[in-house]
PDB file of N, CA, C and O in Angstrom, chain B, residues numbered from 101:
ATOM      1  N   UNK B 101       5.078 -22.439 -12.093  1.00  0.00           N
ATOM      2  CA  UNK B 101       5.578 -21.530 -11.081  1.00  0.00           C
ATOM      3  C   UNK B 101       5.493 -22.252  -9.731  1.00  0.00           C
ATOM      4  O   UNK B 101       4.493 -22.901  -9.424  1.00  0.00           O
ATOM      5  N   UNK B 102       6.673 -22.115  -8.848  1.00  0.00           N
ATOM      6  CA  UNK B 102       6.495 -22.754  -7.770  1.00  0.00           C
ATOM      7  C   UNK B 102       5.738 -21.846  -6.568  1.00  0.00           C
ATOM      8  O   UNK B 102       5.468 -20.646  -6.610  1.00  0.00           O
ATOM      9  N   UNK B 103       5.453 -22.926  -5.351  1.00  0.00           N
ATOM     10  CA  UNK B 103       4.395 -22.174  -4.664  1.00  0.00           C
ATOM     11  C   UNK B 103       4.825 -21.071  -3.824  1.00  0.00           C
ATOM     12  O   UNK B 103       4.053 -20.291  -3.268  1.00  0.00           O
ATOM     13  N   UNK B 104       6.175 -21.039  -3.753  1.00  0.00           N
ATOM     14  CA  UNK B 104       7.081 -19.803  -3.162  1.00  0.00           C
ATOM     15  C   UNK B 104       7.132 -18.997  -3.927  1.00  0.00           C
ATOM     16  O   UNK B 104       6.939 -17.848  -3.530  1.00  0.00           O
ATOM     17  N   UNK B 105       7.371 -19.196  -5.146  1.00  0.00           N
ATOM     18  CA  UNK B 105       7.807 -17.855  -6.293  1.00  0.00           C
ATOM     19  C   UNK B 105       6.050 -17.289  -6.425  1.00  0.00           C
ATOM     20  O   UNK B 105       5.932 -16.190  -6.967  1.00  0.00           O
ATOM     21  N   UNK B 106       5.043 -17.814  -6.072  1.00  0.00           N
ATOM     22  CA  UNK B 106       3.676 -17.555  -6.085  1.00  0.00           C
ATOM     23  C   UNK B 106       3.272 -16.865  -5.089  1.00  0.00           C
ATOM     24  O   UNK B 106       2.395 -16.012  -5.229  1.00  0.00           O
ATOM     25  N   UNK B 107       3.835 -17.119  -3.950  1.00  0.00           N
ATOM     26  CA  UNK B 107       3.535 -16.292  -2.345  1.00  0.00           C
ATOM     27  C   UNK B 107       4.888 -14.922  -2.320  1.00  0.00           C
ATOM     28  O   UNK B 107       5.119 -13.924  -1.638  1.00  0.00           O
ATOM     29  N   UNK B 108       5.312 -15.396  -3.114  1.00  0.00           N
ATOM     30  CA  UNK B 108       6.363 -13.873  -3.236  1.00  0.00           C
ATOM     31  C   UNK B 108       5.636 -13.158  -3.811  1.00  0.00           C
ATOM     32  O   UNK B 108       5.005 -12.274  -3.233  1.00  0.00           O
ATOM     33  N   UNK B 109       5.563 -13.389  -5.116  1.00  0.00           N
ATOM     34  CA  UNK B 109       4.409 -12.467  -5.868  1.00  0.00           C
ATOM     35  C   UNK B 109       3.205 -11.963  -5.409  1.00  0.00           C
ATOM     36  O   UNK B 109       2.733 -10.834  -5.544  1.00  0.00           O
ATOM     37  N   UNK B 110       2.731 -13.026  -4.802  1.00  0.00           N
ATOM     38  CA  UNK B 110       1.569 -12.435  -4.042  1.00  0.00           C
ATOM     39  C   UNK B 110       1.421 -11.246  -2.673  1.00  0.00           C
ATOM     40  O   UNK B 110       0.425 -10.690  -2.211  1.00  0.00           O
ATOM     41  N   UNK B 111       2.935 -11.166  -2.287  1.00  0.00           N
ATOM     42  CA  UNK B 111       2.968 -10.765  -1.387  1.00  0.00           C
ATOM     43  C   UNK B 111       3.198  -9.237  -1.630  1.00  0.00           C
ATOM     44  O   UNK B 111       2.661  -8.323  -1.006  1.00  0.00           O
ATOM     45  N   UNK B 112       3.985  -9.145  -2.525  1.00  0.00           N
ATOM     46  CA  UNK B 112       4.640  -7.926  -3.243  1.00  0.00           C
ATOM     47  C   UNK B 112       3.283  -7.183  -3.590  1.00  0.00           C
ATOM     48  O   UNK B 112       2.926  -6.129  -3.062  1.00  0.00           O
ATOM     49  N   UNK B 113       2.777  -7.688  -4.283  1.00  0.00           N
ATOM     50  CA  UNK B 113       1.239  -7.553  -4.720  1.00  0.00           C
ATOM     51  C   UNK B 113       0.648  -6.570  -3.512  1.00  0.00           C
ATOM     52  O   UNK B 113       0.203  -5.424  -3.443  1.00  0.00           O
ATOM     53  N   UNK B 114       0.856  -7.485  -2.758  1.00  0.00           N
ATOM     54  CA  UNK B 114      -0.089  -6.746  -1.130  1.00  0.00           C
ATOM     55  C   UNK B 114       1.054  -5.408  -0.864  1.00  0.00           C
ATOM     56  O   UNK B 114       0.664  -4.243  -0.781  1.00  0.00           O
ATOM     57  N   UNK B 115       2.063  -5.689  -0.785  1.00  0.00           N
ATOM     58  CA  UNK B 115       2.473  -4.607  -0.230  1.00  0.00           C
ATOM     59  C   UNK B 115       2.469  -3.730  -1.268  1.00  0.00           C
ATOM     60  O   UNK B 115       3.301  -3.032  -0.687  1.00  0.00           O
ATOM     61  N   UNK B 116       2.302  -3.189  -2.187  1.00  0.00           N
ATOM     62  CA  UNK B 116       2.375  -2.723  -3.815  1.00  0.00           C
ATOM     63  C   UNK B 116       1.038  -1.736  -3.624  1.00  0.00           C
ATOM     64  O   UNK B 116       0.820  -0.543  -3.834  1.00  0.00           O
ATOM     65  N   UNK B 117       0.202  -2.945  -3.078  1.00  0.00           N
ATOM     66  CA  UNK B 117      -1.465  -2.088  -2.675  1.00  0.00           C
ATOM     67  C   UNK B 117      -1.483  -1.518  -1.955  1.00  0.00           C
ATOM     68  O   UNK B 117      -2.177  -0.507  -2.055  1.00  0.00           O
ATOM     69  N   UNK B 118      -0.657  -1.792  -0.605  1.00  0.00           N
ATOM     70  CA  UNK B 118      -1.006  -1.070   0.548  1.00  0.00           C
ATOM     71  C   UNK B 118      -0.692   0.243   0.460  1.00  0.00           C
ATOM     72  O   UNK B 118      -1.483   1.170   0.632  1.00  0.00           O
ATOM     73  N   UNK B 119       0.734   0.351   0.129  1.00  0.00           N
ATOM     74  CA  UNK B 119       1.602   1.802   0.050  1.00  0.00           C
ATOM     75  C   UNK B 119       0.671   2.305  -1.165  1.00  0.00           C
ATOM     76  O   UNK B 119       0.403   3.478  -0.908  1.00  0.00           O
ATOM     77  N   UNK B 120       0.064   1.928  -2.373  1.00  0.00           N
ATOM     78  CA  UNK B 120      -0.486   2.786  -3.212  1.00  0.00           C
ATOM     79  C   UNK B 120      -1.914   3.093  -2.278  1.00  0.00           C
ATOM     80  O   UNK B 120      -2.238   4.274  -2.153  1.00  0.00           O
ATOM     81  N   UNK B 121      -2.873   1.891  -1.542  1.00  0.00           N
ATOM     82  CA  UNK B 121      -3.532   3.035  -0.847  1.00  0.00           C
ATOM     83  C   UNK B 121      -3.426   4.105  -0.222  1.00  0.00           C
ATOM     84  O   UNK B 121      -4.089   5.134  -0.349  1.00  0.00           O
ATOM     85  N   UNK B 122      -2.215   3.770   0.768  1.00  0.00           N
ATOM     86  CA  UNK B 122      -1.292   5.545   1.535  1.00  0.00           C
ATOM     87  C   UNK B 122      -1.386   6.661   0.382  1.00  0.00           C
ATOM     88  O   UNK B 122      -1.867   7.765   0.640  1.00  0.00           O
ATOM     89  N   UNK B 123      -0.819   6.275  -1.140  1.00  0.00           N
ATOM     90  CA  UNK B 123      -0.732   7.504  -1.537  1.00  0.00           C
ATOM     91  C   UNK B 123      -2.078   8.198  -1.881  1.00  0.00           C
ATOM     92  O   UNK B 123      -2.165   9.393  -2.167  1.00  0.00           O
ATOM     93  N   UNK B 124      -3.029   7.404  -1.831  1.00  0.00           N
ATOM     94  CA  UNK B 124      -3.987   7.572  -2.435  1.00  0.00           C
ATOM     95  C   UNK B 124      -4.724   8.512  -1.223  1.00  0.00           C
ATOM     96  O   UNK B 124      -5.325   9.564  -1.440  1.00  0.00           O
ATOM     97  N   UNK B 125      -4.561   7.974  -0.102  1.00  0.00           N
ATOM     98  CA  UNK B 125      -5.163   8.376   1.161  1.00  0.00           C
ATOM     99  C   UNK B 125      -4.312   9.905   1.077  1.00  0.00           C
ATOM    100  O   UNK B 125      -4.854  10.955   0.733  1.00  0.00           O
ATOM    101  N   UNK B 126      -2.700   9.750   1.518  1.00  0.00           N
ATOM    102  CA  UNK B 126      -2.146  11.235   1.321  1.00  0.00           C
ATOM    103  C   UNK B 126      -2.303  12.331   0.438  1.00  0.00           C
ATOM    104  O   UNK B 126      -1.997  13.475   0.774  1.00  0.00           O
ATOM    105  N   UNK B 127      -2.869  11.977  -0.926  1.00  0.00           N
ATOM    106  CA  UNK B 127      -2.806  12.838  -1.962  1.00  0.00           C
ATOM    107  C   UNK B 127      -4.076  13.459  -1.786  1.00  0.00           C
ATOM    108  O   UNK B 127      -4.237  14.573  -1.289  1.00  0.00           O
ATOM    109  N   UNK B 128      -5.234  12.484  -2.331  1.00  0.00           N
ATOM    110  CA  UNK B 128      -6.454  12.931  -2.461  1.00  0.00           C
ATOM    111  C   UNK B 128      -7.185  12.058  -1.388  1.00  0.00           C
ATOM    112  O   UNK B 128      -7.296  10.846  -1.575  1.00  0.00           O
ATOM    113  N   UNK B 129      -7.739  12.726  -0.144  1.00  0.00           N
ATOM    114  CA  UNK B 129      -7.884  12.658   1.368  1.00  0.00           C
ATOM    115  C   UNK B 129     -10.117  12.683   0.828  1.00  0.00           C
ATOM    116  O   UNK B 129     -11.134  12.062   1.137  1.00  0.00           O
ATOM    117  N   UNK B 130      -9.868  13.382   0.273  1.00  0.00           N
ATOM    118  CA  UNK B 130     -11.594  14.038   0.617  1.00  0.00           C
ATOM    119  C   UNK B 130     -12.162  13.021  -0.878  1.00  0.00           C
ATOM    120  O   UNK B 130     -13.353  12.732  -0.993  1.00  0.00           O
ATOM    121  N   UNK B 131     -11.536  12.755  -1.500  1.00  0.00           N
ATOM    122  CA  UNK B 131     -11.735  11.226  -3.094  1.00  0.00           C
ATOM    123  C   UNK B 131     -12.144  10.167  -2.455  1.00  0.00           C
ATOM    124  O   UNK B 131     -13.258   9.642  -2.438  1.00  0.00           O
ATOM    125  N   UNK B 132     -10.729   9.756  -1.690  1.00  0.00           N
ATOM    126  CA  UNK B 132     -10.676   8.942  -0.916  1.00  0.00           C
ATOM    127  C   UNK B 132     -12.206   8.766   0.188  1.00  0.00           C
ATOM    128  O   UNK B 132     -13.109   8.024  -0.197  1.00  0.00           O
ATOM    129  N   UNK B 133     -12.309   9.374   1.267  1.00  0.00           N
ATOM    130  CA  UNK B 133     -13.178   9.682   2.327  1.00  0.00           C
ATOM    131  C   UNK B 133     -14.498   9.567   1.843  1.00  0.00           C
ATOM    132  O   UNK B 133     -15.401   9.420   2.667  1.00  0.00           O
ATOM    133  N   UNK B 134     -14.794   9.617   0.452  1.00  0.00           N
ATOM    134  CA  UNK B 134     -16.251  10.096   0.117  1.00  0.00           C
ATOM    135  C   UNK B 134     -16.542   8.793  -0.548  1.00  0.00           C
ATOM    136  O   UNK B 134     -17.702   8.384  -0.500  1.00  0.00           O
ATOM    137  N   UNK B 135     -15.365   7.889  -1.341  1.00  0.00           N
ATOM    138  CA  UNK B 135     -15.316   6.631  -1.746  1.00  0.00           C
ATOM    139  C   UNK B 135     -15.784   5.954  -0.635  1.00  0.00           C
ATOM    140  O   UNK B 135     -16.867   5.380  -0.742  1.00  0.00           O
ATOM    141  N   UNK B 136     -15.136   5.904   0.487  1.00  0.00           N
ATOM    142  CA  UNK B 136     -15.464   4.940   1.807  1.00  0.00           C
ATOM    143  C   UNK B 136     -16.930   5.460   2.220  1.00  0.00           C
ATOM    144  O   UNK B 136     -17.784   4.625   2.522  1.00  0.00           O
ATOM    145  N   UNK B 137     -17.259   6.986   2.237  1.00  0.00           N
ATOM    146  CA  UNK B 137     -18.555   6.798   2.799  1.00  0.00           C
ATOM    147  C   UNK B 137     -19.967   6.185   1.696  1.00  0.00           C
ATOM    148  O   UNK B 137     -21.055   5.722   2.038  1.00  0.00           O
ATOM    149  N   UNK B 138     -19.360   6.432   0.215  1.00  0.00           N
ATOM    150  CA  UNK B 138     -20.589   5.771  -0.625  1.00  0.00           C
ATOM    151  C   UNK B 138     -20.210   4.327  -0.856  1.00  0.00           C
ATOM    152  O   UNK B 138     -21.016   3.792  -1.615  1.00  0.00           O
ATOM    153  N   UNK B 139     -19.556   3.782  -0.580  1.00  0.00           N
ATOM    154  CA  UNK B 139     -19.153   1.837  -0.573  1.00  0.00           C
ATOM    155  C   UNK B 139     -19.670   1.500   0.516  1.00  0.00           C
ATOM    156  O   UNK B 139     -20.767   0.943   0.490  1.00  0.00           O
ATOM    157  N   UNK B 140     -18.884   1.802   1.996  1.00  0.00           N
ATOM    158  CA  UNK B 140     -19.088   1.231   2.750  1.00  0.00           C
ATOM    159  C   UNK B 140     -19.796   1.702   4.287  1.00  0.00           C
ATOM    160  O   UNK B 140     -20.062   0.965   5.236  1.00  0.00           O
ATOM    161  N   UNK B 141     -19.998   3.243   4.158  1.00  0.00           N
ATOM    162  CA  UNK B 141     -20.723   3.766   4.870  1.00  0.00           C
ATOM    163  C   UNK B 141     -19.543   3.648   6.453  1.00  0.00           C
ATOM    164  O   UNK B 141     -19.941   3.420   7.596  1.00  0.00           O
ATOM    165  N   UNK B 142     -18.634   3.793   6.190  1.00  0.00           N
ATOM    166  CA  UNK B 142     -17.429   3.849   7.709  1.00  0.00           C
ATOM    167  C   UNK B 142     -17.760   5.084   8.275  1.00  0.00           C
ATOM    168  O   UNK B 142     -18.447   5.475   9.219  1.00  0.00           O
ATOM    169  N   UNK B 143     -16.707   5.821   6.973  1.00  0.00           N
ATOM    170  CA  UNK B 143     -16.355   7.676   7.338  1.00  0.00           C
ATOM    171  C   UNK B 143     -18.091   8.343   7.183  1.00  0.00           C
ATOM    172  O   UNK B 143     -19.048   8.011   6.484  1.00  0.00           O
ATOM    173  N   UNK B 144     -17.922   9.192   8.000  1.00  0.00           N
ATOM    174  CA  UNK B 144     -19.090  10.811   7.305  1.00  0.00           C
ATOM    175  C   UNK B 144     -18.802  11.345   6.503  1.00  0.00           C
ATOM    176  O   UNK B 144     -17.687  11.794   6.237  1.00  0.00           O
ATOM    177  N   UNK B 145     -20.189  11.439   5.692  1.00  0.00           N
ATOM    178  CA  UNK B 145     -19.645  12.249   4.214  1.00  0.00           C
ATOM    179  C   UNK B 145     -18.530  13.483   4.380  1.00  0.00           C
ATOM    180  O   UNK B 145     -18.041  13.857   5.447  1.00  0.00           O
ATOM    181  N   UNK B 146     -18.252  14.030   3.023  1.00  0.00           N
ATOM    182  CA  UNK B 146     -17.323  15.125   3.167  1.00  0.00           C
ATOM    183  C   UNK B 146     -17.745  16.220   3.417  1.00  0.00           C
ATOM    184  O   UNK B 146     -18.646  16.607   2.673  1.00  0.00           O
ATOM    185  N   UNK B 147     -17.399  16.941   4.272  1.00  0.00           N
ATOM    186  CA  UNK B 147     -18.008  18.725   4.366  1.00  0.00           C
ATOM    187  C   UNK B 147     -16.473  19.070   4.142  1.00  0.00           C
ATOM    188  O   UNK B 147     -15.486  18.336   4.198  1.00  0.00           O
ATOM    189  N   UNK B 148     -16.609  20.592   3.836  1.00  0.00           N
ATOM    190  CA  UNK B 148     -15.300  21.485   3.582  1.00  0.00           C
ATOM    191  C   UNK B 148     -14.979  22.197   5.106  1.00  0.00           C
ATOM    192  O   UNK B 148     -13.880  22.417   5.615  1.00  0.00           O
ATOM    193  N   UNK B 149     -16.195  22.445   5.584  1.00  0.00           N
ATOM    194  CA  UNK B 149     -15.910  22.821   6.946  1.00  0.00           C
ATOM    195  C   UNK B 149     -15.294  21.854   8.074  1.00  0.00           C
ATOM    196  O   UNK B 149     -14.957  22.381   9.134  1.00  0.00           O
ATOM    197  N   UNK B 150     -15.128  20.472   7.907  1.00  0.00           N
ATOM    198  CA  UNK B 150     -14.685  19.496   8.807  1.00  0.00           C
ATOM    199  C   UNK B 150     -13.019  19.209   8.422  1.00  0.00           C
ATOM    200  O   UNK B 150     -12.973  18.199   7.721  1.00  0.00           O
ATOM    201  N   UNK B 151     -11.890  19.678   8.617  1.00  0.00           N
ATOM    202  CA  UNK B 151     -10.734  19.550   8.344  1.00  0.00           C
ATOM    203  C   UNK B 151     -10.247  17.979   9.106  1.00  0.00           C
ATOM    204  O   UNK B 151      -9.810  17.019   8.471  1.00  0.00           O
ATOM    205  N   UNK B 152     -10.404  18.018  10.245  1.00  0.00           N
ATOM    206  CA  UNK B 152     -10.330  16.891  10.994  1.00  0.00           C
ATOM    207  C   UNK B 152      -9.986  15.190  10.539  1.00  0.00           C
ATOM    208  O   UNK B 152      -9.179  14.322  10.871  1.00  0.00           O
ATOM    209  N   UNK B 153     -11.103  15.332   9.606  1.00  0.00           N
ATOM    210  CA  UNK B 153     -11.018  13.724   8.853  1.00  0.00           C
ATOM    211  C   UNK B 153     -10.168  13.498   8.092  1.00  0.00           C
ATOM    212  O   UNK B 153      -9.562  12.430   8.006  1.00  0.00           O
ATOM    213  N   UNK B 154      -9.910  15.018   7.060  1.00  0.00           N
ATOM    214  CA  UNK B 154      -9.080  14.406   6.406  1.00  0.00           C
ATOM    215  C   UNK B 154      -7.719  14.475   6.712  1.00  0.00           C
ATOM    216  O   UNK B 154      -6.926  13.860   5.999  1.00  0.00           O
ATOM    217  N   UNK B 155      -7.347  15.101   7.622  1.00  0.00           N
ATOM    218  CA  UNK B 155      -5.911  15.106   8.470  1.00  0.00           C
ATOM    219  C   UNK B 155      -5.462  13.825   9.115  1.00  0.00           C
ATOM    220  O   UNK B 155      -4.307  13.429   9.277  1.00  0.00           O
ATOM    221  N   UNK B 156      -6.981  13.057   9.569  1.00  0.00           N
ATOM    222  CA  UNK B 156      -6.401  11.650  10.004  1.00  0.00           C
ATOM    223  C   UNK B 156      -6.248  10.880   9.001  1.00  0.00           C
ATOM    224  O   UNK B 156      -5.364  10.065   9.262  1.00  0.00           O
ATOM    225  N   UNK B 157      -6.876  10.664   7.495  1.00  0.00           N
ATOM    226  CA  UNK B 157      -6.987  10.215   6.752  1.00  0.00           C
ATOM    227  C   UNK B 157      -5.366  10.199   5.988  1.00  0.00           C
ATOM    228  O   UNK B 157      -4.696   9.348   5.403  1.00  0.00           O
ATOM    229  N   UNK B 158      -5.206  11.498   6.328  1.00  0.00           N
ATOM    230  CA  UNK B 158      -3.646  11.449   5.335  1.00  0.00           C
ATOM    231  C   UNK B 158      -2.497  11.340   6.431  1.00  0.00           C
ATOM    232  O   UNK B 158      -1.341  11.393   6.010  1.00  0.00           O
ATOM    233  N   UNK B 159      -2.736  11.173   7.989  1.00  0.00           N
ATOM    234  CA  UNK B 159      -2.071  10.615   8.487  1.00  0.00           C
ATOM    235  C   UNK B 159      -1.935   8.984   8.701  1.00  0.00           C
ATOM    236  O   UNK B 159      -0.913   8.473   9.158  1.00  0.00           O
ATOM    237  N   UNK B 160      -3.248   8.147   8.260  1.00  0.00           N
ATOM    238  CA  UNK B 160      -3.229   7.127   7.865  1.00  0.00           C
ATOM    239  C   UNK B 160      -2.398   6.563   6.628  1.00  0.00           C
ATOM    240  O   UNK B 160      -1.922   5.429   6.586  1.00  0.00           O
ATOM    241  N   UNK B 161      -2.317   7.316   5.845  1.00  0.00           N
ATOM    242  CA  UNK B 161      -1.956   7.382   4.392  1.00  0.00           C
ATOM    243  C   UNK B 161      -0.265   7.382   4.760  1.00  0.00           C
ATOM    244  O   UNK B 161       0.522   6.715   4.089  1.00  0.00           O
ATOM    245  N   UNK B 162       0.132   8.162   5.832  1.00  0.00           N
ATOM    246  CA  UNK B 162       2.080   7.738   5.890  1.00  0.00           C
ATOM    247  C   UNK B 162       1.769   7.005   6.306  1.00  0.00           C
ATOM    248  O   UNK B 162       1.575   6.339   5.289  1.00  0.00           O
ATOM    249  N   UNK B 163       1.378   6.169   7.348  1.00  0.00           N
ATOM    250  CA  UNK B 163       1.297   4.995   8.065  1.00  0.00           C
ATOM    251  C   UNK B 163       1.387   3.676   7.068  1.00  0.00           C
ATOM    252  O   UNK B 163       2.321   2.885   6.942  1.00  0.00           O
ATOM    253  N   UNK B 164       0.095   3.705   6.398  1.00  0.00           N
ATOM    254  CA  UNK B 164       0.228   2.815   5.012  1.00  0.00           C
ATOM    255  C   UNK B 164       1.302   3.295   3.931  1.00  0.00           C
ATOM    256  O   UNK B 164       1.811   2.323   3.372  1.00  0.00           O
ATOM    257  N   UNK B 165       1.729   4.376   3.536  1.00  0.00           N
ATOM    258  CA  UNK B 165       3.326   3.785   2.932  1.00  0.00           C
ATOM    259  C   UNK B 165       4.074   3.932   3.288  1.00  0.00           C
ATOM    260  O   UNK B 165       5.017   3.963   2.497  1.00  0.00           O
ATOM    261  N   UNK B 166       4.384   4.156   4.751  1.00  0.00           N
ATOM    262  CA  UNK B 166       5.409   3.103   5.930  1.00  0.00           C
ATOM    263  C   UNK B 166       5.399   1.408   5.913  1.00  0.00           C
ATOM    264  O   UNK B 166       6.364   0.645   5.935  1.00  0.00           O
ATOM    265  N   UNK B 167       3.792   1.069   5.859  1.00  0.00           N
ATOM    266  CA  UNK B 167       4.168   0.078   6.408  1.00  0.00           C
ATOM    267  C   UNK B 167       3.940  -0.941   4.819  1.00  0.00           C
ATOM    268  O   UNK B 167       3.801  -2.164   4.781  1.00  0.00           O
ATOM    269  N   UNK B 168       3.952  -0.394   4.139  1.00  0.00           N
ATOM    270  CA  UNK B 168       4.062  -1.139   2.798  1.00  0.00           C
ATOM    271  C   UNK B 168       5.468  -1.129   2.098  1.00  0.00           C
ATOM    272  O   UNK B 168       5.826  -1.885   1.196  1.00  0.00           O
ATOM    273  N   UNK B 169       6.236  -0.068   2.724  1.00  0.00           N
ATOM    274  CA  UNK B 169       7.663   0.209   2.634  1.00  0.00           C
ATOM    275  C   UNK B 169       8.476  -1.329   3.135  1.00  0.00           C
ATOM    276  O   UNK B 169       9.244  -2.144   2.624  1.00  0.00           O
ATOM    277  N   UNK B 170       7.738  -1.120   4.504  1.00  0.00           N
ATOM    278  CA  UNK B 170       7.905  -2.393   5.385  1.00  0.00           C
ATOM    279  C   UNK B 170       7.722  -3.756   4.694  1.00  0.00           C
ATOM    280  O   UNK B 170       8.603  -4.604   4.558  1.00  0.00           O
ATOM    281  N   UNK B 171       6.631  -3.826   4.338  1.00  0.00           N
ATOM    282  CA  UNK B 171       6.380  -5.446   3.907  1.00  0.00           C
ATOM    283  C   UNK B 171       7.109  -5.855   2.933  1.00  0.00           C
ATOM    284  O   UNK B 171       7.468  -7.022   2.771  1.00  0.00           O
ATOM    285  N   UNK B 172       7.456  -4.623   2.001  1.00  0.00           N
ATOM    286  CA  UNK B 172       8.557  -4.927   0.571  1.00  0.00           C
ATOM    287  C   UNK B 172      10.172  -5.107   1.084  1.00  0.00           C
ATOM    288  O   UNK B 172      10.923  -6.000   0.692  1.00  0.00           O
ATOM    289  N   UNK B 173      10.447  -4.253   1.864  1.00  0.00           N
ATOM    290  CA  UNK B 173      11.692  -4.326   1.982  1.00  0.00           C
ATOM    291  C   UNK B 173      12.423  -5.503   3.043  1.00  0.00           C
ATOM    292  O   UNK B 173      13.609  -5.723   3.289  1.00  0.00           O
ATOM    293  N   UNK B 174      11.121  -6.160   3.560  1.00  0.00           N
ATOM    294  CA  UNK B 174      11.809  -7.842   3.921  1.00  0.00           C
ATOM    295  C   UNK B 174      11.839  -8.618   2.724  1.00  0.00           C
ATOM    296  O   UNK B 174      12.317  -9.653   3.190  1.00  0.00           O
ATOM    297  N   UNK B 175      11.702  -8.805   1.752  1.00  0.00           N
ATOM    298  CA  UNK B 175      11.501  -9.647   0.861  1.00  0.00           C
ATOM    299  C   UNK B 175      12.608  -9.195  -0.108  1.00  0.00           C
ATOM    300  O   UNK B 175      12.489  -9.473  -1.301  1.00  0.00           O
ATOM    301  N   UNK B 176      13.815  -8.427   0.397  1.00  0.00           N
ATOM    302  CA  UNK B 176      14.732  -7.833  -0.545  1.00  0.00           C
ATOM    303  C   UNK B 176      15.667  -9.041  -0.947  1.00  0.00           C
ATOM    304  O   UNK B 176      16.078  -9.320  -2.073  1.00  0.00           O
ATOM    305  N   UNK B 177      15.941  -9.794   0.443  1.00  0.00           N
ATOM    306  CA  UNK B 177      16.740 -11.216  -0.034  1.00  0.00           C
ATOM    307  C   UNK B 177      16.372 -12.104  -1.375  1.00  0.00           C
ATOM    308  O   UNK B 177      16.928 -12.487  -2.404  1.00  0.00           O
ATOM    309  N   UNK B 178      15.257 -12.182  -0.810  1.00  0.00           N
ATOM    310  CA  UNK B 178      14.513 -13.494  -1.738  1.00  0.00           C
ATOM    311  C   UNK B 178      14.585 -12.770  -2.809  1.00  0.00           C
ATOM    312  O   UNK B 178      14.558 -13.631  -3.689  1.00  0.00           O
ATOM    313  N   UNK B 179      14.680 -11.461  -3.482  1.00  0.00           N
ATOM    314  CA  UNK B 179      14.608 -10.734  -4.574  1.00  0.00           C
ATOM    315  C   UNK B 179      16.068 -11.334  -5.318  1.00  0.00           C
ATOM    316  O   UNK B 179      16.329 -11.983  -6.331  1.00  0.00           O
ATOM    317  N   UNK B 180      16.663 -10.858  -4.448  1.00  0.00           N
ATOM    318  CA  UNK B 180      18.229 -10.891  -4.997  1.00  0.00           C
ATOM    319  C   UNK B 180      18.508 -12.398  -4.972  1.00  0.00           C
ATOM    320  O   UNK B 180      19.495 -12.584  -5.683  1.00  0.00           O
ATOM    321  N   UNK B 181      18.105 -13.445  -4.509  1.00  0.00           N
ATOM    322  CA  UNK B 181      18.094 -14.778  -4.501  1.00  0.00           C
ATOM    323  C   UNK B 181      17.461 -15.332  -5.935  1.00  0.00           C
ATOM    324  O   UNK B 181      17.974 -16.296  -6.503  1.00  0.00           O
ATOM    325  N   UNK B 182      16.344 -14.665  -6.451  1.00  0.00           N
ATOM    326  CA  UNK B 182      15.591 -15.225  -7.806  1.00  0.00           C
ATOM    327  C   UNK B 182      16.247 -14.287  -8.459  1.00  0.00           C
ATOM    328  O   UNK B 182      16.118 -14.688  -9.615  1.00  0.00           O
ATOM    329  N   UNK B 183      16.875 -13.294  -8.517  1.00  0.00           N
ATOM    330  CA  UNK B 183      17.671 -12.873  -9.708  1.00  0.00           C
ATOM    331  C   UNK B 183      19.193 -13.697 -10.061  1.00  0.00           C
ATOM    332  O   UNK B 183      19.771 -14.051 -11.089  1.00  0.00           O
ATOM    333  N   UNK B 184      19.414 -13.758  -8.845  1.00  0.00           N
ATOM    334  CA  UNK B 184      20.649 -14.831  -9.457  1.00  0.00           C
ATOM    335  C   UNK B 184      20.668 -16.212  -9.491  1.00  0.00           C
ATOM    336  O   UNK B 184      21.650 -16.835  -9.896  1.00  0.00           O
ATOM    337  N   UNK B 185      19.187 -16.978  -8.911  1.00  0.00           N
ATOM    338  CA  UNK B 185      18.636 -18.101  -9.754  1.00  0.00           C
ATOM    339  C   UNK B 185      18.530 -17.757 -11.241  1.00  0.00           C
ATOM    340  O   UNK B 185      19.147 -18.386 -12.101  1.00  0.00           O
ATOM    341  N   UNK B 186      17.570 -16.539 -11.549  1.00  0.00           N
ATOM    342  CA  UNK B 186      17.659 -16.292 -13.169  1.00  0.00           C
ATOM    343  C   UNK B 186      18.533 -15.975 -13.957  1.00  0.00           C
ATOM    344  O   UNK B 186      18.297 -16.019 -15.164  1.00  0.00           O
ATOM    345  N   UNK B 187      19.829 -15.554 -13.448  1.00  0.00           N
ATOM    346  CA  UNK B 187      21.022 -15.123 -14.308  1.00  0.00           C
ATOM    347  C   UNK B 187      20.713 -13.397 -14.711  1.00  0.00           C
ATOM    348  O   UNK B 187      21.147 -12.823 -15.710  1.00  0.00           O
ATOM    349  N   UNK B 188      20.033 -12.922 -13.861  1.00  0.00           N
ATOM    350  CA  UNK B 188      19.668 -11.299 -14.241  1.00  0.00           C
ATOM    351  C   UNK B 188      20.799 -10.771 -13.137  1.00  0.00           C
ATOM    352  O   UNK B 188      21.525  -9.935 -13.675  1.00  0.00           O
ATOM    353  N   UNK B 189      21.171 -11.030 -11.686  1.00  0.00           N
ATOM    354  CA  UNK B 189      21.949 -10.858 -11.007  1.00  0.00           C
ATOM    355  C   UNK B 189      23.579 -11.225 -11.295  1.00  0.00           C
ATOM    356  O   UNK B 189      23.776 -12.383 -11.664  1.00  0.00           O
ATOM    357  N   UNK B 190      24.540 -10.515 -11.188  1.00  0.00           N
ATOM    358  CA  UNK B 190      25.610 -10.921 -11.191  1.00  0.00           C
ATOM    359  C   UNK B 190      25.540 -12.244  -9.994  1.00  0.00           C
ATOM    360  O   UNK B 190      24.363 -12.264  -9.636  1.00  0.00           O
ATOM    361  N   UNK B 191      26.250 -13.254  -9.300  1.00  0.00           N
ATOM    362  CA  UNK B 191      26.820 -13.914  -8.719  1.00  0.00           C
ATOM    363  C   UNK B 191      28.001 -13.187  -7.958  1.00  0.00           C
ATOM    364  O   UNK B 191      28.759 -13.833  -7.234  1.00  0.00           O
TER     365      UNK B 191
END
């Protein structure tokens, strides 16, 4: 594999993660929030009475699959470039 077709992949990869963290952040906000406070001690634990966190949390969450939207959809060329290197693309 060449070292471009390796940094494509790799890249896709990243953006693949990012937008699945967004959904992860948008869907389940208080999963999420309680993961970060027993790993890494960022957020405050979860209360039901604190709405606040998780509103920023799942406004983080469009942000990240905005911007993972973003990182994939520059790489649309080079997509369509290795498909019709491979013969999967018409010409």
């Amino acid at each position: 594999m060449s070292r471009g077709l390796l940094m494509l992949v790799l890249q896709m990869a990243v953006s693949i993660g990012v937008a699945a963290l967004g959904v992860w952040a948008l869907l389940r906000p208080k999963h999420l929030q309680a993961f970060i406070n027993q790993n890494f001690a960022i957020l405050p634990a979860v209360r039901p009475s604190s709405p606040i966190t998780t509103t920023l949390i799942r406004m983080a969450g469009i942000c990240l699959i905005l911007y993972g939207y973003m990182l994939a959809s520059n790489f649309k060329e080079e997509i369509v470039w290795l498909g019709k290197a491979l013969g999967v693309v018409a010409k």
